[in-house]
C-alpha positions in Angstrom: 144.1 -29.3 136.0 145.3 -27.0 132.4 148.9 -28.8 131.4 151.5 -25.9 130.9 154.7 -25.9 128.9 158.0 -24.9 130.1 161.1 -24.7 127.7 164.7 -24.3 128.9 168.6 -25.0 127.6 170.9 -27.3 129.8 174.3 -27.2 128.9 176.2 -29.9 127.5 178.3 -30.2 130.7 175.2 -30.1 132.8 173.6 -33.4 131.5 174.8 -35.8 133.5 174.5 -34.0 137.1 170.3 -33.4 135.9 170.4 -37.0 135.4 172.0 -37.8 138.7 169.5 -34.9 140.8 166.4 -36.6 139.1 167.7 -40.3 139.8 166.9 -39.7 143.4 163.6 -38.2 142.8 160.3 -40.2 142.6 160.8 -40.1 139.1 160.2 -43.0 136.2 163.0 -43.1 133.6 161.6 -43.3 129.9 162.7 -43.8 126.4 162.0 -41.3 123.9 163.4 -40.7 120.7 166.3 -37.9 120.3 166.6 -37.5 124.0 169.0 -38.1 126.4 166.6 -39.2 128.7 162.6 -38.3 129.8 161.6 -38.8 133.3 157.4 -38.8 134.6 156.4 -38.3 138.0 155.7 -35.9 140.5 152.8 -34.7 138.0 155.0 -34.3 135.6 157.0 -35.3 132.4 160.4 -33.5 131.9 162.3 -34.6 128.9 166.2 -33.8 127.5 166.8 -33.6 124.5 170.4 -34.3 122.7 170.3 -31.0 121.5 169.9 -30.1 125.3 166.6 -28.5 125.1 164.9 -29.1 128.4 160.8 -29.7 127.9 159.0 -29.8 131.2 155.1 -30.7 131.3 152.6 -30.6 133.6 150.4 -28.4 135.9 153.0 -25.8 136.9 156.4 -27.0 135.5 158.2 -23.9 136.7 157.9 -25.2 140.4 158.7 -28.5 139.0 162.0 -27.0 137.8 162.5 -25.0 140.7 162.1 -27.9 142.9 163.8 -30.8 141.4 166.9 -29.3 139.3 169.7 -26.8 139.8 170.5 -25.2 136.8 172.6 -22.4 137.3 174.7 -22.5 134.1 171.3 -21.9 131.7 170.6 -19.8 129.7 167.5 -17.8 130.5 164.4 -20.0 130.4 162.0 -19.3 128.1 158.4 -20.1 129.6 154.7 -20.4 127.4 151.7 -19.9 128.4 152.2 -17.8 131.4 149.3 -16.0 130.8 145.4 -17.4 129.8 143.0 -15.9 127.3 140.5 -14.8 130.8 143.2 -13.9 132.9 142.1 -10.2 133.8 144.0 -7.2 133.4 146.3 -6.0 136.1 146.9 -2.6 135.4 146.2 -0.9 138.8 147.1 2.7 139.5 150.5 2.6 141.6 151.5 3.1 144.7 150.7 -0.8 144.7 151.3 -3.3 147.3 151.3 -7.5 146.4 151.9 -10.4 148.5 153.0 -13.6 147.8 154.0 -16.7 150.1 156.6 -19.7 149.8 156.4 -22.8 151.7 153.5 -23.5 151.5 153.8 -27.0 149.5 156.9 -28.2 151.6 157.2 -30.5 154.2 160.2 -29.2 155.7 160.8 -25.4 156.9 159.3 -22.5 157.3 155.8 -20.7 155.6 156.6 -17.4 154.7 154.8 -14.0 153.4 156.0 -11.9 151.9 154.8 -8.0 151.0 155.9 -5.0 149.0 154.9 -1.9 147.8 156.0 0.0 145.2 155.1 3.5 143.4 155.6 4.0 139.9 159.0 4.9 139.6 160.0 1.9 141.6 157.8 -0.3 139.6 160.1 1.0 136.6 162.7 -0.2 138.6 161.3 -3.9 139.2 160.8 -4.5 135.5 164.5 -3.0 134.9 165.5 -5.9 137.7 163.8 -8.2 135.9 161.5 -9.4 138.3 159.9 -12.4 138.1 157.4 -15.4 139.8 160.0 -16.7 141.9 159.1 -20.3 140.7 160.5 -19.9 137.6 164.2 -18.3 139.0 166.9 -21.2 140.8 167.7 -21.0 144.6 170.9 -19.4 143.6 169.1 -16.5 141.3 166.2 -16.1 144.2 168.6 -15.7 146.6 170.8 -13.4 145.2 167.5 -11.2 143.4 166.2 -11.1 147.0 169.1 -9.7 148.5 168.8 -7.3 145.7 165.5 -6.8 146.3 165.6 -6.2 150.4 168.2 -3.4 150.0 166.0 -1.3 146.8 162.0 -1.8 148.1 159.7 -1.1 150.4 158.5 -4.7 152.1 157.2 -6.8 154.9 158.1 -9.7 155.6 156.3 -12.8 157.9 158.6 -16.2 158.7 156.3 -18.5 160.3 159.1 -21.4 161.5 157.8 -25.1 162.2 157.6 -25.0 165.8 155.1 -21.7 165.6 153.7 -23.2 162.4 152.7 -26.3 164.2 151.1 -24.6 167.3 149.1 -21.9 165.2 148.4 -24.3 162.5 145.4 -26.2 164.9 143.7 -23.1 165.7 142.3 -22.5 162.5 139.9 -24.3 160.1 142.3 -25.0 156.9 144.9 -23.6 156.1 143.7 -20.4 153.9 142.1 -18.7 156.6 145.4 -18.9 158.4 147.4 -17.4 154.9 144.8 -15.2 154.7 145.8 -13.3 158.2 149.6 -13.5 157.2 148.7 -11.8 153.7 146.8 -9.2 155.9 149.6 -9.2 158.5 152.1 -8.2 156.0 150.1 -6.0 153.6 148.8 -3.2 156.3 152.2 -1.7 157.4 153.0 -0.8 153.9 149.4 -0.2 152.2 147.7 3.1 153.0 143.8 3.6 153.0 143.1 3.9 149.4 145.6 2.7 147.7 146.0 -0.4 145.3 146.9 -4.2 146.9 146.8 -7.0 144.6 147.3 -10.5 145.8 147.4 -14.3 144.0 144.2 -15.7 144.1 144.5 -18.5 146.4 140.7 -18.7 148.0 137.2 -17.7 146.8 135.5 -17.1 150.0 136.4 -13.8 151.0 139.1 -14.7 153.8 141.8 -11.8 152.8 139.3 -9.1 152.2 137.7 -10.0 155.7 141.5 -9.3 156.8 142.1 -6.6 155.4 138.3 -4.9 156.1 139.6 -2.5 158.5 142.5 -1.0 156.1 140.2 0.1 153.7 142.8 -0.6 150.6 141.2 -1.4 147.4 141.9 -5.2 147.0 142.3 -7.3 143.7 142.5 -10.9 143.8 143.8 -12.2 140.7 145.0 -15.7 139.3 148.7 -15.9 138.3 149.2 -12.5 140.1 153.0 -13.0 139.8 152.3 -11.0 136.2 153.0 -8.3 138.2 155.8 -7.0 139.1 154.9 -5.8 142.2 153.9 -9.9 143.3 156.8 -11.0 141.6 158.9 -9.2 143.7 157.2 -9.9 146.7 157.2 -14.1 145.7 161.2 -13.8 145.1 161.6 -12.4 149.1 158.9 -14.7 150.3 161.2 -17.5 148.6 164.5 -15.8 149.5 163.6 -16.0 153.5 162.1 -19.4 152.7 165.5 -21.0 151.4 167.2 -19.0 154.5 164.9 -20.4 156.9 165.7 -24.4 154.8 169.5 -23.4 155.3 169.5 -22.8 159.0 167.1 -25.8 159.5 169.6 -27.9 157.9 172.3 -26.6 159.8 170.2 -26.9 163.4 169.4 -30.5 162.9 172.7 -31.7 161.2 171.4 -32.9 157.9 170.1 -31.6 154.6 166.5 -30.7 154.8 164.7 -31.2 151.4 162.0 -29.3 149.6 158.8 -30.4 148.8 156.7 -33.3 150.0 157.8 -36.2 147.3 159.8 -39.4 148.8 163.0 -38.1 148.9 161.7 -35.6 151.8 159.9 -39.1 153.4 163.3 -41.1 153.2 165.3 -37.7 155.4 162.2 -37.7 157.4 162.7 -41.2 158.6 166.6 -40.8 159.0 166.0 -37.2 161.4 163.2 -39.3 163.7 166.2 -42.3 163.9 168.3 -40.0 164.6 166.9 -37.3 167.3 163.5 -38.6 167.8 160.0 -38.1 166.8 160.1 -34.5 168.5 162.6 -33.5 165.6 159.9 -33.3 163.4 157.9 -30.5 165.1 160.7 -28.4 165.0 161.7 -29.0 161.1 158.6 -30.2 159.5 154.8 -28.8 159.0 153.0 -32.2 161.0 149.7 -32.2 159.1 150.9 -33.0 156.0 150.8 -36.8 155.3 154.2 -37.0 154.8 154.4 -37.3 158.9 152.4 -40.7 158.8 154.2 -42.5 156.1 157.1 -41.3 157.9 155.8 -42.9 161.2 155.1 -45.7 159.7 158.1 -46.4 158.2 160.3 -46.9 161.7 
């Protein structure tokens, strides 16, 4: 998988609570010169510098930052290599609608999809919010940009929580033919016959265009689809509702509910089943991910 480059500033003040949030992540602690400390795991090496420049590598290092840190008190991140040399044009005549999901990669709470549509004086507006793949914002800046966001666009919005997830989740083959029908089931109340919908390539074989056959929209699939602001804006809500549905989780079973599906989510996983029983899990976690066997197997 390409390795990707993310560059960001921690404050002086900040150093010590990163060190502390990565401690308890399944994370390697390295020596490297000038630094303050470099960690390596999750797919990843993140490394802080003395002069606290923040250097995150790996596959998608914005997730990785989104995931793992908290850094509200940064200043803007700067990322490279968003884009790649074949990455195709998005420059689709507006009104255009985008979807995006979040949860997808965690464990505990909710999948959610998330669409919007916007024309082009709206999509003026998007860029003046400075909208962007939600990935790269903090749980404070998502949540606040999506409230933001729910109040100024046009959007649909799909919450699919762990107990429906785990009783629709058998019914299909894998799992993108099931994202597929959420993309579609968010997309058609705001995209009219004709009209532009771009979505992040997730699949190859056809699944949302099958979808979406009967709302005769013109469809483009595109890698790193978050380019537009139209995607971004629907990834930010999608991750918005996501963190919601994580908070009110958290609050239903009594303990906090982590993101992702490293150790750390394992190690709560075992405490909820001690605590409330194996059934707990159906009702806070996504069960056929493999985090539910190591967490079985660790009572």
């Amino acid at each position: 998988m390409p390795q990707s480059t993310f560059v960001t500033k921690v404050a002086p003040g900040q150093f010590e609570a990163l060190r502390d949030r990565l401690g308890k992540g399944p994370f390697e602690f390295r020596s490297v010169p000038h630094a303050a400390f470099s960690v390596k795991g999750d797919g990843a090496v993140a490394t802080l510098y003395s002069s606290g420049k923040f250097v995150i590598q790996g596959p998608d290092p914005e997730a990785f930052l989104a995931r793992w840190t908290d850094l509200e008190a940064v200043a803007a991140p700067k990322k490279t290599k968003s884009t790649r040399p074949d990455d195709p044009e998005l420059n689709l005549a507006p009104p255009v609608t985008g979807s995006d999901e979040a949860g997808k990669g965690d464990y505990f709470g909710p999948l959610v999809v998330a669409a919007v549509r916007a024309d082009a004086d709206m999509l003026e507006k998007l860029i003046e919010l400075k909208v962007a793949d939600s990935k790269t914002l903090t749980d404070k800046r998502a949540l606040k940009l999506g409230a933001v966001l729910r109040d100024t666009v046009e959007h649909s919005i799909r919450r699919v929580d762990p107990n429906e997830y785990n009783a629709l989740y058998p019914t299909y083959l894998a799992l993108n033919p099931f994202l597929a029908e959420l993309h579609a089931e968010v997309i058609q109340p705001l995209a009219k016959p004709g009209e532009n919908v771009l979505v992040d390539q997730f699949e190859r074989r056809g699944l949302v265009r099958a979808a979406l056959e009967g709302a005769k929209v013109k469809l483009t699939e595109a890698p790193r689809a978050e380019r537009h602001p139209v995607v971004a804006a629907a990834s930010i809500l999608a991750r918005q509702e996501f963190l919601l549905g994580m908070q009110e989780l958290s609050e239903d079973f009594g303990m906090a509910l982590h993101k992702g599906a490293g150790s750390p989510v394992d190690t709560v996983g075992v405490a909820l089943v001690r605590e409330q029983g194996e059934e707990a899990l159906r009702g806070a976690a996504k069960l056929h991910f493999k985090n539910t066997d190591k967490i079985l197997s660790r009572l």
